[in-house]
C-alpha positions as CSV (number, residue, x, y, z in Angstrom):
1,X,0.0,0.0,0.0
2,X,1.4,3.4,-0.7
3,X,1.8,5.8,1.9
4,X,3.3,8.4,0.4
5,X,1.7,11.9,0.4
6,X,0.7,14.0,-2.8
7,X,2.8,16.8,-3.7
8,X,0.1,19.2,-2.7
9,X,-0.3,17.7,0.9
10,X,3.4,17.8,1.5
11,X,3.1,21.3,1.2
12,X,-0.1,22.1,3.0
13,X,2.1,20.2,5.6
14,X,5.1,22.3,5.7
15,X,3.3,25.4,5.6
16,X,1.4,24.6,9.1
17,X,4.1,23.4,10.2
18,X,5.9,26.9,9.3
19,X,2.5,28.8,10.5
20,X,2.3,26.8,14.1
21,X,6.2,27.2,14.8
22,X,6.5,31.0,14.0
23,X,3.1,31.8,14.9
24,X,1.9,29.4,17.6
25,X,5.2,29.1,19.7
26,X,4.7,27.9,23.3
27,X,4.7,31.6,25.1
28,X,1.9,32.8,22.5
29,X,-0.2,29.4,23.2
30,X,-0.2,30.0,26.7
31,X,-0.7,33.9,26.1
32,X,-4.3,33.4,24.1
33,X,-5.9,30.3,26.5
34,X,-5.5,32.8,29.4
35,X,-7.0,35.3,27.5
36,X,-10.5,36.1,28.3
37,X,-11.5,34.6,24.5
38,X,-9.1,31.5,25.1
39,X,-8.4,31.6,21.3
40,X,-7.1,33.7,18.6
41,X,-9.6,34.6,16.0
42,X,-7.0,35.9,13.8
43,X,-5.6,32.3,13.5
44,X,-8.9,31.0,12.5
45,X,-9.3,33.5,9.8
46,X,-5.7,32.8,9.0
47,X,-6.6,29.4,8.3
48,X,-9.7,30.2,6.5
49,X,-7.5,32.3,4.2
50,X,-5.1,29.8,3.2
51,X,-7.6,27.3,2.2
52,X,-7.3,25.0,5.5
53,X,-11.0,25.0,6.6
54,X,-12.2,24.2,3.1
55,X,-9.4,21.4,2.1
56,X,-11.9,18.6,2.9
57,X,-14.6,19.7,1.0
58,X,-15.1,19.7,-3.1
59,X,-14.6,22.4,-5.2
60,X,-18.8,22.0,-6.2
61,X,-19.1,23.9,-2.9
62,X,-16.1,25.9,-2.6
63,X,-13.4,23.5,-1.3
64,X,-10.5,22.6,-2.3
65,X,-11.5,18.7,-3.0
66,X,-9.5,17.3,-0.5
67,X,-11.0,14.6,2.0
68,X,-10.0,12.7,5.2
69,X,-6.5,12.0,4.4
70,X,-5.8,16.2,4.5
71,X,-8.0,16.4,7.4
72,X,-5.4,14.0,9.2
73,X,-2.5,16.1,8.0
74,X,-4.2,19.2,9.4
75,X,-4.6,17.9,12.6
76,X,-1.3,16.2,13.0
77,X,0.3,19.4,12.9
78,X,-1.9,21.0,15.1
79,X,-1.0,18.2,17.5
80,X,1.9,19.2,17.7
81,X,1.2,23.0,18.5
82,X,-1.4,21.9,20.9
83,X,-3.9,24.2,18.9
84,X,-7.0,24.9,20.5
85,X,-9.0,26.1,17.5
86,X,-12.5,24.1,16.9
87,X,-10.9,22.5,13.4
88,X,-12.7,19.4,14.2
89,X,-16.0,20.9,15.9
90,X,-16.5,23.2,12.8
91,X,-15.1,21.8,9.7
92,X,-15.1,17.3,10.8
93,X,-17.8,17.5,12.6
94,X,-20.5,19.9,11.6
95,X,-18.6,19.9,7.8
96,X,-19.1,16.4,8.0
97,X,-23.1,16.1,8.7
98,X,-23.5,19.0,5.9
99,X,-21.5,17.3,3.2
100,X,-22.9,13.7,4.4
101,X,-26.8,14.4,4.6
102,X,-27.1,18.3,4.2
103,X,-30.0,19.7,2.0
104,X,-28.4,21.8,-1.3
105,X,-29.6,25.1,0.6
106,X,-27.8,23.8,3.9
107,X,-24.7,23.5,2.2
108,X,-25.0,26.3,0.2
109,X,-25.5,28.5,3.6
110,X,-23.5,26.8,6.3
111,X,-20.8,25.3,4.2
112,X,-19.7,28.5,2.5
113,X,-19.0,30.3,5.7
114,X,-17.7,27.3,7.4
115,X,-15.4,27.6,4.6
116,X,-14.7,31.6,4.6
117,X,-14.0,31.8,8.4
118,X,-17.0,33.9,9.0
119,X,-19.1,30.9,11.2
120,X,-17.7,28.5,13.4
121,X,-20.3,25.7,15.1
122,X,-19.9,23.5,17.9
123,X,-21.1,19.5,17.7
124,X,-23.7,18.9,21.3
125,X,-23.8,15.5,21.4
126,X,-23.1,14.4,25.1
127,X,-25.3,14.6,27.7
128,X,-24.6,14.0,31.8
129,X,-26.1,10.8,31.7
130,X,-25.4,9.7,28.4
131,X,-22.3,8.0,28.7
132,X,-20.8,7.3,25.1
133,X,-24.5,6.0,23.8
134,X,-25.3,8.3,21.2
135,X,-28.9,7.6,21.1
136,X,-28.9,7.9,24.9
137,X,-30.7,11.2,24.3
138,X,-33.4,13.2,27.4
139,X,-32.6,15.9,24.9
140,X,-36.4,16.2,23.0
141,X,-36.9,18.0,19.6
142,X,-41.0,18.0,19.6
143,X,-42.6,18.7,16.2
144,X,-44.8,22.7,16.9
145,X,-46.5,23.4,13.6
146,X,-43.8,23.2,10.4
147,X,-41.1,23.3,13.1
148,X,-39.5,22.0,16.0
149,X,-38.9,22.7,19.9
150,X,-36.0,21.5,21.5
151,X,-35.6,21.1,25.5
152,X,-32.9,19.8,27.0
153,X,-29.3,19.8,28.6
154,X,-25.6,18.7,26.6
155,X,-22.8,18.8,28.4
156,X,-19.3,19.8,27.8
157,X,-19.6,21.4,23.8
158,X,-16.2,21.4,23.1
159,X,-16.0,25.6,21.3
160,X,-19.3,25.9,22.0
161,X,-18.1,29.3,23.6
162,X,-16.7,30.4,20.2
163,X,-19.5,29.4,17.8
164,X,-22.0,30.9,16.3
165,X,-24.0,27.6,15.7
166,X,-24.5,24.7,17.0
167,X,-24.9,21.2,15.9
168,X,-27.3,19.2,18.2
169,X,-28.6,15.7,18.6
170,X,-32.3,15.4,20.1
171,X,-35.0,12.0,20.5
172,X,-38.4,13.1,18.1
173,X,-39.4,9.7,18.6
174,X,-39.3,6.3,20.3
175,X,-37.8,5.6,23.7
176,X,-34.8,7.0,25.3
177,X,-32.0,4.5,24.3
178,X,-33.9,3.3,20.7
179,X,-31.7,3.4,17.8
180,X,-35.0,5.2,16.1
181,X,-36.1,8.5,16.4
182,X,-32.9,9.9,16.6
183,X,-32.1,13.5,14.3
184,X,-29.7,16.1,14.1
185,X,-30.5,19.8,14.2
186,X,-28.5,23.2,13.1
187,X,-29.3,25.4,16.1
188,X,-28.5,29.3,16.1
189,X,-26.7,30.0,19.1
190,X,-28.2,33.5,19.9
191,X,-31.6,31.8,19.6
192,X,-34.4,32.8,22.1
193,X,-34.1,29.7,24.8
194,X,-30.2,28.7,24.5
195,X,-28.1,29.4,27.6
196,X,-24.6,28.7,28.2
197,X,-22.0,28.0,31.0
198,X,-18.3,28.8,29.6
199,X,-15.6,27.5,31.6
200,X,-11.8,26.3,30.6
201,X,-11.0,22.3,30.2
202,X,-7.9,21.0,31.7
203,X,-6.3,20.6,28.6
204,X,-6.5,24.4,27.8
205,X,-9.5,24.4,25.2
206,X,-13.1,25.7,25.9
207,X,-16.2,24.5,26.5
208,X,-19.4,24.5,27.4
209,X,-22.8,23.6,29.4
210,X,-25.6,23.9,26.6
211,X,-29.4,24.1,28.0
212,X,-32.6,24.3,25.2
213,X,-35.3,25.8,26.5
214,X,-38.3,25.5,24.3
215,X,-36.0,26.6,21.9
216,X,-38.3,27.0,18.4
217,X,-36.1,25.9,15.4
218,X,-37.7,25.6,11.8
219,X,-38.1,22.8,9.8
220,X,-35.0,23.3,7.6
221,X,-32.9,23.3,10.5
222,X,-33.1,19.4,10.5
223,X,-30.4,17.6,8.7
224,X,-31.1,14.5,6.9
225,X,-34.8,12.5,7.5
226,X,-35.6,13.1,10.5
227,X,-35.8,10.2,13.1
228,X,-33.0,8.5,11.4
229,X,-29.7,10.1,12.0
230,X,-28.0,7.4,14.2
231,X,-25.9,5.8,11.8
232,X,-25.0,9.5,10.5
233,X,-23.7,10.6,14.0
234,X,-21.4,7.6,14.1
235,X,-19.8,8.4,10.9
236,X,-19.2,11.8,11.3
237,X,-17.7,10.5,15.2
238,X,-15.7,8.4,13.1
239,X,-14.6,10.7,11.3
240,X,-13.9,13.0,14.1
241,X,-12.2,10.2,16.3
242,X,-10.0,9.9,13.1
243,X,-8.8,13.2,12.8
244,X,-8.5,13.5,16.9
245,X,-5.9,10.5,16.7
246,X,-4.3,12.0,14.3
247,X,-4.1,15.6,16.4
248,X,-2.3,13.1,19.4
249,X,0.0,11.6,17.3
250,X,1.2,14.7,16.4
251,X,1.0,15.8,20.5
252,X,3.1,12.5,20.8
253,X,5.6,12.9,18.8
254,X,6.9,17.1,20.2
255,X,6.4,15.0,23.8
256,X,8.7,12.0,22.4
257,X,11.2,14.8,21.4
258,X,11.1,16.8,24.6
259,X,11.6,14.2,26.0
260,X,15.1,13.0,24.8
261,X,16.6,16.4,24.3
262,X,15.5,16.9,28.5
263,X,17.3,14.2,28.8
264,X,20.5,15.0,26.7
265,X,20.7,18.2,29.0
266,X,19.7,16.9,32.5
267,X,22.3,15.7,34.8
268,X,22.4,13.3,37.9
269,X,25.5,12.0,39.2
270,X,27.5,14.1,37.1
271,X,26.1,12.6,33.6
272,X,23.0,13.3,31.4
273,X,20.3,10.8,32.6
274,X,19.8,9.6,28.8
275,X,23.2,8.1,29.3
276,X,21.4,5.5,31.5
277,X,20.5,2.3,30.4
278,X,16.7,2.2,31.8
279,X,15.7,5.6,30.4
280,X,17.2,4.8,27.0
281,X,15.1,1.7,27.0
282,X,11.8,3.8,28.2
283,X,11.9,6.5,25.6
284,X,12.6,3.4,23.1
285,X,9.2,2.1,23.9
286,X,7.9,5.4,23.8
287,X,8.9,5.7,20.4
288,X,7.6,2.7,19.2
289,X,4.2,3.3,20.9
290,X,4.2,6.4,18.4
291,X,4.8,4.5,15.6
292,X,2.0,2.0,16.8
293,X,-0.7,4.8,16.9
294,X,0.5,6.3,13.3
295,X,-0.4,3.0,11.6
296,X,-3.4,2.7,13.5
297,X,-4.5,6.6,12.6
298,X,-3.7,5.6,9.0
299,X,-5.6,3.1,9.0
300,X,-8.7,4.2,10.8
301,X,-8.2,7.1,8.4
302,X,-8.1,5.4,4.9
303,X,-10.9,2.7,6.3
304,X,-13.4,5.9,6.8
305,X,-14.8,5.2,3.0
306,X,-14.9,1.5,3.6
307,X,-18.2,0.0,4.4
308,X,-19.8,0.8,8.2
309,X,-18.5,-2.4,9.9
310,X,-14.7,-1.8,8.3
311,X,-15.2,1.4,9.2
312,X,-16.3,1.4,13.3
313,X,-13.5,-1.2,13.4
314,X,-11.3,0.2,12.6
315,X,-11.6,3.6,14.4
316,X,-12.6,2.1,17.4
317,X,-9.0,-0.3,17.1
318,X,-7.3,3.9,16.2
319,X,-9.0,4.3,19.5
320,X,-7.9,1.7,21.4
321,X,-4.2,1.8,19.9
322,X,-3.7,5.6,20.7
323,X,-5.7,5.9,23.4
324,X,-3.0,3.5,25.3
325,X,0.3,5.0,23.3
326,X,-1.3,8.9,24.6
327,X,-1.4,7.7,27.9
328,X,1.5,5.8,27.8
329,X,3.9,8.4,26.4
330,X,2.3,11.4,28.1
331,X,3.0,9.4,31.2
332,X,6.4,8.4,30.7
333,X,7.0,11.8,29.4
334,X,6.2,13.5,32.7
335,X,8.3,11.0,34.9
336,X,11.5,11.4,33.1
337,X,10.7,15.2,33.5
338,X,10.3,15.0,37.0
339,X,8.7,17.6,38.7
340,X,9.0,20.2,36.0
341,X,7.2,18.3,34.4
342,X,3.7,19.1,36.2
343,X,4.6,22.7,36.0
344,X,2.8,25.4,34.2
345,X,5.6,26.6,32.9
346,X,6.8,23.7,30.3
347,X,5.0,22.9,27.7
348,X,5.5,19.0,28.5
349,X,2.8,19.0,31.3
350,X,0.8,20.6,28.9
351,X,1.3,17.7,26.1
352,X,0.7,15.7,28.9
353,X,-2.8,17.1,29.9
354,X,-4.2,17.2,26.0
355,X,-2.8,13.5,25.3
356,X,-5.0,11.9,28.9
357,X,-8.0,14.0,27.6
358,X,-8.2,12.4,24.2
359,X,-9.1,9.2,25.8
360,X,-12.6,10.6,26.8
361,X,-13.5,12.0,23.2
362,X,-15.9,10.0,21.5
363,X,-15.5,6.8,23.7
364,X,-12.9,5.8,26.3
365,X,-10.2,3.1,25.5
366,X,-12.5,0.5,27.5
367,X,-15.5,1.7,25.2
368,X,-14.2,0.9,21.5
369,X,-12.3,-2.5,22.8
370,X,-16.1,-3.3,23.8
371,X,-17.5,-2.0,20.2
372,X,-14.6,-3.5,18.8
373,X,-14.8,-6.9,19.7
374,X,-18.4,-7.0,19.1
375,X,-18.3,-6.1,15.4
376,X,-15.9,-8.8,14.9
C-alpha cells in the first residue's frame, strides 16, 4: 500500500508546520488560552484564508477537494502546537453532517461560511447521563407546527463558547436508548431559549454547558430524515475520532522529542540521565508506541470510506491503539521530567494534559475494545 503523500499535501504540511512554529510558539499558546477569549480569532481567519477549513470539502461547494487524508495532516500538525481552535468541531464534525446528509440550501448557507471563516459551530452530542451512547438522548426536539422545539441539557460542547452555531442531537421519537427516532439539528446560538456555562478544560480548550429551552427551530434546521440520523452521527464521530488521533500523534511525537533532548541536557550524578540504560530503554518504547498509533491513525483514516462495519473497526482499534500509546507516552514523558514536568511553565505538562483528555472524546479506551470486539 502506498503511503506516500501528494505533492500538494506535503506542502499544506510544511506550511502549518511553518505557521504553528512561528506563529503558535509555546509563550503565544499559553498567552491566548489565558486570555479572556481562550483563542485567537486571527488564527482561525488565517486558516480560512489559506484554504485549510475548506481542504476537505469539493470544489462543487467551494473546497479545495480534499477529504479525510488532508484532514489527518491538518490535525497532526496542530497536535503538535497543541492548537485549541474548533478545526474538528466546525469543519469534521459539523462539515461532515453538511457534506454527508445536508440539504443543497444547507450546504450552500453553512458550508460556505464554514469555509470563509466567518461561522464556526460547535457538535452537542453528550449529555450528563449519556455516557458514550449516542442515542442515549433526554434531549427532545417535539414537532410545533412546520417546526420544532427542543428542551434539553448537553454537556461539555467542546468551542461551544466560540460558535456561532451549534450542531445538536435530540429524540423526536421512540424511547430513550432506541436506535429510532434519533435527528440532528442546526441550532443558532443566539436563539431565544439557549443558555450557556463557559468554563476552561484541563487541557486548555473551551467549553461548554448547553441548555434548550423551548428553543423553536424551523423545519429546515433538520439535517437529513428526521428520526434516522444514528448511523450519521457515528460516521461523522468516526470521522472526528479519526482526525482527533491524528491531532495526538502529532502531540506525541513534540512529547517523544522533549523528552530525549530533557534528557541529553539533564544531569544526575555528574552525567545526562539519557546516558542510562533504563531511560534509554523507556523512551525506546515510547517511540515505538508512536509509531504503533500512526499506523493505527492511517488506517482508521483510509478505512473511513470503507463500508460501516470496516469502518467502526477500525476507528474504534485507532482508539484503542492511541488511546493507550497517549497515555503511555504522556505518562512516561512527565516522569522522566520530574517535577518540572507538572509545572505550568513547560509545555510537557501541557502535552501531557491534552494527550490523557483524548481518551474521553468519542469513547474511552474501554468503550471501543467493547464496540470492537463485538463487530468482529
Amino acid at each position: 500500500m502506498d503511503f506516500n503523500f501528494t505533492e500538494e499535501q506535503d506542502m499544506v504540511r510544511d506550511g502549518l508546520s511553518r505557521l504553528v512554529r512561528e506563529q503558535y510558539d509555546w509563550e503565544t499558546r499559553r498567552e491566548a488560552i489565558a486570555s479572556d477569549a481562550g483563542w485567537r480569532p486571527e488564527i482561525w481567519a488565517q486558516l480560512a484564508e489559506l484554504g485549510i477549513l475548506g481542504m476537505p470539502f469539493s470544489e462543487e461547494v467551494g473546497g479545495f477537494g480534499g477529504g479525510a487524508i488532508d484532514a489527518m495532516i491538518v490535525m497532526e500538525e496542530f497536535g503538535k502546537g497543541l492548537v485549541v481552535e474548533p478545526f474538528v468541531p466546525t469543519v469534521v464534525c459539523a462539515g461532515g453532517f453538511l457534506k454527508h446528509a445536508g440539504s443543497d440550501a444547507q450546504r450552500e448557507e453553512h458550508l460556505s461560511a464554514i469555509i470563509d471563516g466567518s461561522r464556526v459551530f460547535a457538535f452537542a452530542y453528550a449529555e450528563p447521563r449519556g455516557r458514550y451512547n449516542y442515542a442515549d438522548l433526554e434531549t427532545t426536539a417535539k414537532k410545533d407546527g412546520d417546526g420544532y422545539v427542543l428542551s434539553g441539557h448537553k454537556a461539555v460542547v467542546i468551542g461551544a463558547p466560540w460558535a456561532s452555531h451549534l450542531v445538536v442531537t435530540a429524540r423526536t421519537g421512540g424511547g430513550r436508548r432506541d436506535a429510532e427516532g434519533v435527528s440532528v439539528f442546526i441550532v443558532d446560538k443566539s436563539a431565544d431559549g439557549v443558555t450557556t456555562r463557559d468554563y476552561e478544560t484541563v487541557d486548555g480548550r473551551r467549553a461548554s454547558e448547553v441548555y434548550f429551552e423551548n428553543v423553536s427551530v424551523p423545519a429546515d434546521a433538520l439535517i437529513g430524515e428526521e428520526g434516522v440520523a444514528l448511523p450519521l452521527i457515528e460516521q461523522v464521530t468516526d470521522e472526528a475520532i479519526a482526525a482527533h488521533c491524528a491531532e495526538a500523534c502529532g502531540a506525541m511525537k513534540v512529547a517523544h522529542a522533549m523528552t530525549l533532548e530533557y534528557s541529553k541536557q539533564r544531569k544526575q550524578f555528574g552525567v545526562p540521565i539519557g546516558k542510562f540504560q533504563v531511560l534509554q530503554h523507556r523512551m525506546v518504547d515510547m517511540y515505538t508506541a508512536y509509531e504503533t498509533a500512526v499506523s493505527l491513525t492511517y488506517l482508521a483514516t483510509i478505512k473511513l470510506d470503507a463500508g460501516e462495519k470496516e469502518r467502526k473497526r477500525a476507528a474504534s482499534a485507532a482508539k484503542v491503539g492511541v488511546g493507550q500509546s497517549a497515555r503511555f507516552i504522556g505518562q512516561e514523558a512527565v516522569q522522566i521530567h520530574g517535577g518540572n514536568g507538572v509545572t505550568d511553565e513547560y509545555a510537557i505538562g501541557h502535552y501531557f494534559k491534552r494527550l490523557t483528555i483524548f481518551e474521553s472524546e468519542f469513547g474511552s479506551v474501554d468503550h471501543h475494545l467493547k464496540r470492537h470486539v463485538s463487530l468482529a
